[in-house]
C-alpha positions as CSV (number, residue, x, y, z in Angstrom):
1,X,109.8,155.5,108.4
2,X,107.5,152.1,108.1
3,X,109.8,149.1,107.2
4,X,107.4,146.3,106.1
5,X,109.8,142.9,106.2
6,X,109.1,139.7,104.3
7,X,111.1,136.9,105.8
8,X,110.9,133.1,105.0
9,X,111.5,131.0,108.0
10,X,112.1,127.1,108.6
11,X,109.0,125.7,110.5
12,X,110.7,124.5,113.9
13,X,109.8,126.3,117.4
14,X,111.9,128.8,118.8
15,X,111.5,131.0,115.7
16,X,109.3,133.7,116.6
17,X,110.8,134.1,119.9
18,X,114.2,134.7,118.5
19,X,112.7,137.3,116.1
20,X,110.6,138.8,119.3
21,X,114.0,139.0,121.0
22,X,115.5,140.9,117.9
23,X,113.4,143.7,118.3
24,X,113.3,143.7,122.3
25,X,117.2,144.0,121.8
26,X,117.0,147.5,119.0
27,X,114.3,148.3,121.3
28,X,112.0,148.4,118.3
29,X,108.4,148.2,118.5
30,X,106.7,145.7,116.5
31,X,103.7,147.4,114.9
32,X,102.3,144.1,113.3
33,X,103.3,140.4,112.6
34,X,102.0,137.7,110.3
35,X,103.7,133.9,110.1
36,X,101.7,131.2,107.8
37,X,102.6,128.6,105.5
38,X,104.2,129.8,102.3
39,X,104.6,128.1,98.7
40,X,107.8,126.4,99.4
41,X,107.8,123.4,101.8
42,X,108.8,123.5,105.4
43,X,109.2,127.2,105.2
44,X,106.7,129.8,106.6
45,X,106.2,133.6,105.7
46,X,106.9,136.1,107.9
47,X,105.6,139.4,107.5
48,X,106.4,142.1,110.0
49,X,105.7,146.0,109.8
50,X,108.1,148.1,112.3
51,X,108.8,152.2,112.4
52,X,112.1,152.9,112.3
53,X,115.0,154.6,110.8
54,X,116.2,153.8,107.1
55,X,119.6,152.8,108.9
56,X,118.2,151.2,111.4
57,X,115.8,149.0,108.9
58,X,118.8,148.0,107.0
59,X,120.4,146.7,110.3
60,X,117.1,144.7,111.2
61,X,117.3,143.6,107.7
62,X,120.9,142.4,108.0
63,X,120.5,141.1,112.3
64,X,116.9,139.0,111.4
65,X,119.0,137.3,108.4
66,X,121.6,136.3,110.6
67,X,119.0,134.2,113.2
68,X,119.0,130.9,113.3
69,X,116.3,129.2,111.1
70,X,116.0,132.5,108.8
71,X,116.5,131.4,104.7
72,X,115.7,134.9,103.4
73,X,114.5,138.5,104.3
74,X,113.5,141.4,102.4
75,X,112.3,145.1,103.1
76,X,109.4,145.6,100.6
77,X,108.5,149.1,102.0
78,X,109.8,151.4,99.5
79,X,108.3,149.1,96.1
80,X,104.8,149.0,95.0
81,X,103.0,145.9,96.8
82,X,99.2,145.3,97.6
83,X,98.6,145.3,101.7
84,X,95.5,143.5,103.0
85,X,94.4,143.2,106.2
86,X,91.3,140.8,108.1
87,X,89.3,141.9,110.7
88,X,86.2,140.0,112.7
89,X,84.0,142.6,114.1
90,X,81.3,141.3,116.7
91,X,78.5,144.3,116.9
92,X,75.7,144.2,119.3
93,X,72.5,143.6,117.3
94,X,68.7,144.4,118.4
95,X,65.8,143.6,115.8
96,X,65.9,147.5,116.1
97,X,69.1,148.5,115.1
98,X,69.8,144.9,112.5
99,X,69.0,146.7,109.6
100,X,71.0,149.6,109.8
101,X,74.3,147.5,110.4
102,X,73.6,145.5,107.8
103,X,73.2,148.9,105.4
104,X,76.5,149.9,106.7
105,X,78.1,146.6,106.4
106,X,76.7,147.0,102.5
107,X,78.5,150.8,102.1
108,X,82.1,149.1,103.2
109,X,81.8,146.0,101.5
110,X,82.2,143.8,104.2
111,X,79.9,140.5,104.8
112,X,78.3,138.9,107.9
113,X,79.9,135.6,109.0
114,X,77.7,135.3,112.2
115,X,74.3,135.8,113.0
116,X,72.5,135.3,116.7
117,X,69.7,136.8,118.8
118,X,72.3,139.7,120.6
119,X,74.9,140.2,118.1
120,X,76.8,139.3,114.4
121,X,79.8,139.3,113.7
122,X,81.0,141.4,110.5
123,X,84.0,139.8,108.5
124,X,86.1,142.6,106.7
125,X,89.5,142.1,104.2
126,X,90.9,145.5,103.1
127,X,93.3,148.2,103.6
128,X,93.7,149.3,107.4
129,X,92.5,152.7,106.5
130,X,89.2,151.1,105.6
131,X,89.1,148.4,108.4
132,X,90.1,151.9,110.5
133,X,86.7,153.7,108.8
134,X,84.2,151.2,109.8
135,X,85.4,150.7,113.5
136,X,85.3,154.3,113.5
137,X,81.5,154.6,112.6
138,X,80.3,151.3,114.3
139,X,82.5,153.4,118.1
140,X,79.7,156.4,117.2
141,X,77.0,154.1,119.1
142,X,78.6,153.3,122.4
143,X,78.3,149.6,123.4
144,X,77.7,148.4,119.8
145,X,81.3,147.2,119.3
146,X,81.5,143.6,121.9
147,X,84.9,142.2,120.0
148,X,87.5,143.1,117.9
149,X,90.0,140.8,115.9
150,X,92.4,141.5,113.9
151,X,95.1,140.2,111.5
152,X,98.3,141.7,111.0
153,X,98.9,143.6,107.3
154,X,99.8,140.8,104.7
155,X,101.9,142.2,101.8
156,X,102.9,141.2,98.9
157,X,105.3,142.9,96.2
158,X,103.8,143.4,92.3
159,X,105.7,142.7,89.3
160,X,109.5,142.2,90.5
161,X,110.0,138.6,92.4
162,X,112.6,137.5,94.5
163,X,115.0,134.5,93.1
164,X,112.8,131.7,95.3
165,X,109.5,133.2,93.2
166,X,111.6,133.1,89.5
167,X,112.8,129.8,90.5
168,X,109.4,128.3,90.8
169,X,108.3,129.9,87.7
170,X,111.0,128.3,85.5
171,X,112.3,131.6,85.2
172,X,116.4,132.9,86.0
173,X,117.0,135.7,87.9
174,X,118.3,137.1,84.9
175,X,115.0,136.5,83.1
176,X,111.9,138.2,84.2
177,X,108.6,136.6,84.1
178,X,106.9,138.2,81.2
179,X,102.9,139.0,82.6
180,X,100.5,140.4,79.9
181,X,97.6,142.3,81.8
182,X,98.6,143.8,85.0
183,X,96.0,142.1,87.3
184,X,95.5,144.6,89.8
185,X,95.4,147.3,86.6
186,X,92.2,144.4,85.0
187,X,90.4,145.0,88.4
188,X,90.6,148.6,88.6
189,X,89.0,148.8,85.0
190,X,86.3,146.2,86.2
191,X,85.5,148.1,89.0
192,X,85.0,152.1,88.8
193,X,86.3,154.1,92.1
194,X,87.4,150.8,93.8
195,X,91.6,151.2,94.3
196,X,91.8,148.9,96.8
C-alpha cells in the first residue's frame, strides 16, 4: 500500500536526517521526498511517498510525529488530493530531428526551457504516469535522452483542511470553509479530456 505523508517541520538542520533515520530504522524505503517552505512561518512541508503496510503506515505516522522538530503529520493517501510532479528533460537535438521533439513536446504539453546547438531541455509538471509516458517515447531513440531531473510527487488534499489550514482561513475546526465552484471540477469543464 502507498502511504503519501504530509508533515510540517521547524526549519533548523538535523531534520531530514532524523526523518532519513526513521525509515533506515523500519527498514522502509523511501519512494519520494519533497521539503520547501510552507504558508506558515519558520515551518517547512514535507511530503514523503513510502510502500508499506496500513499498520506499518500508522506507526510511521505515530514514530515521525514523535521526532524532534516535527509540529504535525498526516497520511493523505486514502483521501482525494491532486499529485503533481516536475521533471527537466535534456534531449539531444540535431537541426534534423528539432522539429519532431518539439511536435512531441506539443502532444504532452510540456514546454522548452532551454535551447542550444546539441540539445534542449524540455520542462514538464504533471502526473508521474505522464512524466513516465514521455521518458518512455523520447528512450525509443537511443542516445536522445543526456539528463534526467526530477522532483519528488507534491500533494495536496481537496476540500477537507487540517486545523493549521481552517485557522488561517478564519474558520474553526468545527466550521468548514464553505467553497462555491469546485476548482479542479471548473478546469475539467474548461478543458475537454484533460483530468489531470
Amino acid at each position: 500500500m502507498l502511504h503519501t505523508f504530509v508533515a510540517y517541520v521547524e526549519d533548523l538542520p538535523g531534520v531530514l536526517t532524523r526523518v532519513a533515520s526513521l525509515f533506515r530504522r523500519l527498514n522502509i524505503n523511501i519512494n519520494s521526498l519533497t521539503v520547501g517552505r510552507s504558508e506558515r512561518p519558520g515551518l517547512s512541508r514535507l511530503t514523503l511517498v513510502c510502500e508499506a503496510s496500513a499498520q506499518a503506515g500508522d506507526r510511521i505516522r505515530a514514530n515521525l510525529f514523535k521526532l524532534e522538530n516535527v509540529v504535525d503529520v498526516d497520511d493523505i493517501a486514502k483521501d482525494p488530493a491532486v499529485t503533481r510532479e516536475l521533471a527537466l528533460i535534456k534531449v539531444a537535438a540535431t537541426p534534423r530531428n528539432r522539429s519532431q521533439i518539439f511536435d512531441l513536446v506539443e502532444v504532452f504539453r510540456a514546454r522548452i526551457v532551454d535551447l542550444t546547438s546539441e540539445s534542449l531541455m524540455i520542462e514538464m509538471t504533471g502526473v508521474e504516469s505522464k512524466i513516465e509516458g514521455l521518458i518512455e517515447v523520447l528512450r525509443e531513440d537511443d542516445g536522445r535522452i543526456l539528463e534526467i531531473c526530477r522532483s519528488g510527487k507534491m500533494t495536496m488534499r481537496r476540500g477537507r483542511h487540517v486545523s493549521s489550514v481552517l485557522k488561517a482561513m478564519g474558520a474553526g475546526p468545527d466550521e468548514p470553509a464553505e467553497v462555491d465552484v469546485d476548482p479542479v471540477e471548473a478546469l475539467e469543464e474548461h478543458v475537454p479530456g484533460e483530468s489531470d
